[in-house]
C-alpha positions as CSV (number, residue, x, y, z in Angstrom):
1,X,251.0,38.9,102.3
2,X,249.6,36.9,104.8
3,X,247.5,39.3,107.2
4,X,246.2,40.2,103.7
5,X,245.7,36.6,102.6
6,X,243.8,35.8,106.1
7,X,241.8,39.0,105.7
8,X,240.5,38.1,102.4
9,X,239.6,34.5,103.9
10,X,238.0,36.0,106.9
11,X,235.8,38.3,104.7
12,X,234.6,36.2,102.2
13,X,231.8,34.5,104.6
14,X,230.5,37.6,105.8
15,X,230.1,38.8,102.3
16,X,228.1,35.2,101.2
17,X,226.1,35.8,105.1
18,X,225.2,39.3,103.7
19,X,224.0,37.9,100.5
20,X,221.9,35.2,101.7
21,X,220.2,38.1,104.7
22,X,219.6,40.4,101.9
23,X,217.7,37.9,99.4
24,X,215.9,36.9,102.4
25,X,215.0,40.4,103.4
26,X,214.1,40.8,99.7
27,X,211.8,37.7,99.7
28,X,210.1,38.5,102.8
29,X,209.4,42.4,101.1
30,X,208.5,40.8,98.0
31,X,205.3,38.6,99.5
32,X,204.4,41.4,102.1
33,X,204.0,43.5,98.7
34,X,201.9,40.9,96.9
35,X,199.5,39.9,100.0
36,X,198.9,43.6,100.0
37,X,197.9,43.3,96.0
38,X,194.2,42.2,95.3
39,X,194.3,38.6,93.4
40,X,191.8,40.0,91.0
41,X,192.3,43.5,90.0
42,X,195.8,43.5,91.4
43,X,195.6,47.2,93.2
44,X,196.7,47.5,96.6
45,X,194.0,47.0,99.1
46,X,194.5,50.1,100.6
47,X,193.4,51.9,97.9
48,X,189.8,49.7,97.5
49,X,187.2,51.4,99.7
50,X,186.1,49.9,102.4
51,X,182.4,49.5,101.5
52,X,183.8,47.4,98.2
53,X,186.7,45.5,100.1
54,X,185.8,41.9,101.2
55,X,187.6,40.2,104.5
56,X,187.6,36.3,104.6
57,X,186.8,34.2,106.6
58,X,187.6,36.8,109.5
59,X,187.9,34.4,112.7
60,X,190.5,32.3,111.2
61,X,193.7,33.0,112.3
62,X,195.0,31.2,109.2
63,X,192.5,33.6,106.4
64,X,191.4,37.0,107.2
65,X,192.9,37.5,103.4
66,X,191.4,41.0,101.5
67,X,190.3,41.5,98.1
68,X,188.1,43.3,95.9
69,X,184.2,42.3,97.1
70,X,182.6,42.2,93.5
71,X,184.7,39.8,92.0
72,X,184.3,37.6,94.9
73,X,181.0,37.3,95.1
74,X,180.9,37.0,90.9
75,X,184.0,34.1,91.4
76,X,181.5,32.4,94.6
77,X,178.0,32.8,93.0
78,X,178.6,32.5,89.1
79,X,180.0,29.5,88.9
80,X,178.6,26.1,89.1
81,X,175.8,25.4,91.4
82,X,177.7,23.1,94.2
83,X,181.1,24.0,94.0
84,X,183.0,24.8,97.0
85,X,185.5,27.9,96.7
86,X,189.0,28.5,98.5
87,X,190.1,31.6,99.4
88,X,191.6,33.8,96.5
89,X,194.7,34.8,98.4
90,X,196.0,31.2,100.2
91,X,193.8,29.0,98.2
92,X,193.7,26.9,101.1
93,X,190.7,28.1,103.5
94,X,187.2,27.4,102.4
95,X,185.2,30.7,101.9
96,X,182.1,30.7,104.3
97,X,182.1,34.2,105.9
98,X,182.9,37.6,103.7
99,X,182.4,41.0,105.7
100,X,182.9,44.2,103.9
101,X,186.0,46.4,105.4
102,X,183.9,48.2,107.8
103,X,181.9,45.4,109.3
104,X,184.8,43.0,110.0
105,X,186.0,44.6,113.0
106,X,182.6,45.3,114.6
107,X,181.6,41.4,113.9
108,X,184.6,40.0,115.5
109,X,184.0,42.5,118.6
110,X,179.9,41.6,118.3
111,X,179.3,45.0,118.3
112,X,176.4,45.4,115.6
113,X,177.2,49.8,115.6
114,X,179.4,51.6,115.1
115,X,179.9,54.8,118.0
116,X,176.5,56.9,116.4
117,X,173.6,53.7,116.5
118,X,172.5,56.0,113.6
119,X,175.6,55.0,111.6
120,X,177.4,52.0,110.6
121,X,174.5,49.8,111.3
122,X,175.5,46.4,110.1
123,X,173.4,43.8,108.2
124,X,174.0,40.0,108.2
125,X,172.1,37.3,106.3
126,X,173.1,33.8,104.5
127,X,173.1,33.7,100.3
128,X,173.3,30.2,99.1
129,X,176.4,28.6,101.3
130,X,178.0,31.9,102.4
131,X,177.4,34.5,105.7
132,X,177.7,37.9,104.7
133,X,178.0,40.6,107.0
134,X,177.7,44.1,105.5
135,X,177.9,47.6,106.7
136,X,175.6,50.4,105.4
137,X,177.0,53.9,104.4
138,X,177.0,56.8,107.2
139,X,174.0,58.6,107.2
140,X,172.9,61.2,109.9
141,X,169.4,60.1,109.7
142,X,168.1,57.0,111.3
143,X,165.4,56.5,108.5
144,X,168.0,56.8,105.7
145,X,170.2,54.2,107.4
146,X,167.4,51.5,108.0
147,X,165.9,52.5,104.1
148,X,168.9,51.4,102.5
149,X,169.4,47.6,104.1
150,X,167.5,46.4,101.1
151,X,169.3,48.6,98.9
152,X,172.7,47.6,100.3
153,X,171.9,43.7,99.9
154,X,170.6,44.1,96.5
155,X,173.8,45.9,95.1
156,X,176.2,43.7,96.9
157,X,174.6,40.6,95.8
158,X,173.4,41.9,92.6
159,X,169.7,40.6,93.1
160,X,166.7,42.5,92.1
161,X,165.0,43.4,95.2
162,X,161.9,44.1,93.1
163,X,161.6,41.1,91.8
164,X,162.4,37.4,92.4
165,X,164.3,38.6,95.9
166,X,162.8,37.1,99.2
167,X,164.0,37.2,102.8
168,X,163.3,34.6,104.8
169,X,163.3,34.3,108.8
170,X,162.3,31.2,110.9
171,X,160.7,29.9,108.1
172,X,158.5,32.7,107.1
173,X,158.8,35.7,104.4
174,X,159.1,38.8,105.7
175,X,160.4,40.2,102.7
176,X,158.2,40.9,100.3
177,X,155.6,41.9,102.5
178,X,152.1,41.8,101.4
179,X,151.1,45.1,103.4
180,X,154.1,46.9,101.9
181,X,155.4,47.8,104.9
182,X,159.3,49.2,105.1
183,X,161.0,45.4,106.4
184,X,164.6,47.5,107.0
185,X,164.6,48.0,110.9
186,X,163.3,44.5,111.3
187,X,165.9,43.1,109.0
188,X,168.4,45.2,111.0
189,X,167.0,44.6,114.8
190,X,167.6,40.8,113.7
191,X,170.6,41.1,112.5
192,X,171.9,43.4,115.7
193,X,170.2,40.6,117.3
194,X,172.9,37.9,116.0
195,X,175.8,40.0,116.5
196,X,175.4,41.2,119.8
197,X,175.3,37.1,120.5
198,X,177.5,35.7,118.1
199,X,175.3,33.7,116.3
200,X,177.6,31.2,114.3
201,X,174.7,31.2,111.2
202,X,172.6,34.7,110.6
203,X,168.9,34.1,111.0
204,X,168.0,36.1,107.8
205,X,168.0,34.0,104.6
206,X,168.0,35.4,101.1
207,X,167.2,34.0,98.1
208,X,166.8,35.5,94.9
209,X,168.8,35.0,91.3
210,X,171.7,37.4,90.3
211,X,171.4,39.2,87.2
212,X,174.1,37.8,85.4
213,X,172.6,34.6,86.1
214,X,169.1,35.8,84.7
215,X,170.3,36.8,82.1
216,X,172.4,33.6,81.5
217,X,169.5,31.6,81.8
218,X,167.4,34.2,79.6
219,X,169.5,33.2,76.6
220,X,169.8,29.4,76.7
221,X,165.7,29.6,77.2
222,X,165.8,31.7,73.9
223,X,167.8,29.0,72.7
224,X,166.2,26.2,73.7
225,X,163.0,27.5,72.4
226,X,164.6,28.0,68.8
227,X,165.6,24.1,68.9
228,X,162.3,23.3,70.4
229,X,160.9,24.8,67.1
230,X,162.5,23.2,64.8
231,X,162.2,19.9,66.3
232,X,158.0,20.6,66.3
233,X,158.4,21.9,62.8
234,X,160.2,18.7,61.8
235,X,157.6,16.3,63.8
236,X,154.9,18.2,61.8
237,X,156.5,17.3,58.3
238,X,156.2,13.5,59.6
239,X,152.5,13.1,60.3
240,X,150.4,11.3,58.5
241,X,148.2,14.2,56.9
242,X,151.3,15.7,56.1
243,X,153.3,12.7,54.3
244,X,150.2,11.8,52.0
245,X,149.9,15.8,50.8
246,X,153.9,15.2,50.1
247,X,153.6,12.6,48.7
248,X,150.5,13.6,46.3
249,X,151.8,16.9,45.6
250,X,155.5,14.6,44.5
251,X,153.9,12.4,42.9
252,X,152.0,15.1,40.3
253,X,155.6,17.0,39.8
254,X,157.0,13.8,38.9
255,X,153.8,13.2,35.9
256,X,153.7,16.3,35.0
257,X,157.5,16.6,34.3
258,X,157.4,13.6,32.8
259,X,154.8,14.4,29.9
260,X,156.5,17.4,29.2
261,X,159.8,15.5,28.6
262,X,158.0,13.4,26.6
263,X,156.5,15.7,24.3
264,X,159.6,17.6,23.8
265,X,161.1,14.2,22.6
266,X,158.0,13.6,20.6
267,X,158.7,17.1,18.8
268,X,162.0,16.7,18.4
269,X,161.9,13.2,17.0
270,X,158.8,14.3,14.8
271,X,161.5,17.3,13.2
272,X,164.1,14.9,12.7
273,X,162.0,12.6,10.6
274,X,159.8,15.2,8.8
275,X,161.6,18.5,8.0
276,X,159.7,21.2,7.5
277,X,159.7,21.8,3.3
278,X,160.8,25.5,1.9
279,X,158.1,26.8,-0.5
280,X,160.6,27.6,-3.6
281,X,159.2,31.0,-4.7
């Protein structure tokens, strides 16, 4: 009874030890999983392409947090002009730099290329408080590569880069330019230009409006304009010119109204007083 007794005694804390080691291990599994989960669409990372996955904040040992790039340029851009936004992951860093999955390792290494200087070329710029550096899709031409910068910022930041987008460097525009010349190897030499030296701001600014934002604006205009139009239409009643044709046109109702109340009365009184006789026959 007793080597049983001291058994059970000497068992009981490795059983509470191995309870406490398993709901830690469980724990530790359990935020592994969810920092492998995007915040917004709540897939695992792995299975967002790299050309639509955004890295934060990449330099900071404390961020380098993944999600899905869309929403987090939507979540950064379309919201109030001013605001500063955390990271969607520790909610602690301050976003300043997003890099798409391919470009995040070549940034942090400075090297603007990937192994084919045809492919993987890299483009980096500034959009409102932000740094973004993003790759373009392989291509095995050279021309096809440098052609789509323009189209690659334009998606990502979902700016028309027909109209109302401009790219600015040193000060001047070089994008659009007035001789219609094809800006995307100079936009890329520039930006190859700050990665290779590890430029802590691009040198290419872009500014532009998103369309959401266009669109936004589009229908408080609309709506301001229908206020607008009443108010006019209400300031028009009030002038002077309008009041004393108001006033005339009120003031006739009101007599002619009037004398045909009165001669209604007048008939009816008239009745009253003199019925009309019935001829006996």
């Amino acid at each position: 009874f007793f080597v049983s007794y001291r058994a059970r005694v000497l068992y009981l804390p490795s059983t509470e030890s191995n309870k406490v080691e398993s709901q830690t291990i469980a724990m530790t599994t359990s935020s592994s999983a969810d920092a492998t989960l995007c915040p917004y669409t709540l897939k695992p990372i792995s299975s967002i392409d790299k050309s639509e996955l955004a890295v934060i904040n990449p330099e900071e040992s404390e961020c380098g947090h993944k999600c899905s790039l869309p929403h987090l340029i939507s979540y950064i851009h379309d919201a109030s002009a001013g605001s500063t936004h955390s990271c969607p992951v520790c909610l602690q860093s301050k976003v300043t730099v997003v890099c798409d999955g391919n470009a995040a390792d070549r940034v942090l290494r400075g090297e603007p290329h990937g192994e084919n200087d045809a492919q993987e070329r890299v483009v980096c710029l500034r959009y409102g408080p932000i740094h973004y550096y993003l790759s373009l899709q392989s291509t095995s031409s050279r021309i096809t590569a440098t052609s789509c910068a323009l189209s690659r910022i334009g998606v990502v930041l979902g700016v028309d880069i027909k109209h109302g987008m401009k790219i600015i460097h040193n000060g001047k525009i070089i994008y659009p330019d007035k001789t219609n010349n094809d800006v995307s190897e100079k936009i890329l030499s520039i930006s190859s230009l700050d990665i290779a030296k590890k430029r802590k701001k691009p040198s290419l600014v872009v500014i532009g409006i998103r369309k959401r934002q266009l669109y936004s604006q589009g229908s408080k205009s609309n709506a301001a304009a229908g206020v607008q139009g009443v108010i006019f239409a209400i300031v028009g009643m009030l002038t002077p010119r309008a009041l004393w044709s108001n006033m005339s046109w009120g003031i006739g109702w009101t007599i002619n109204t009037t004398k045909s109340l009165l001669g209604a009365l007048y008939l009816f009184a008239k009745s009253m007083l003199y019925p009309p006789q019935h001829r006996d026959e």
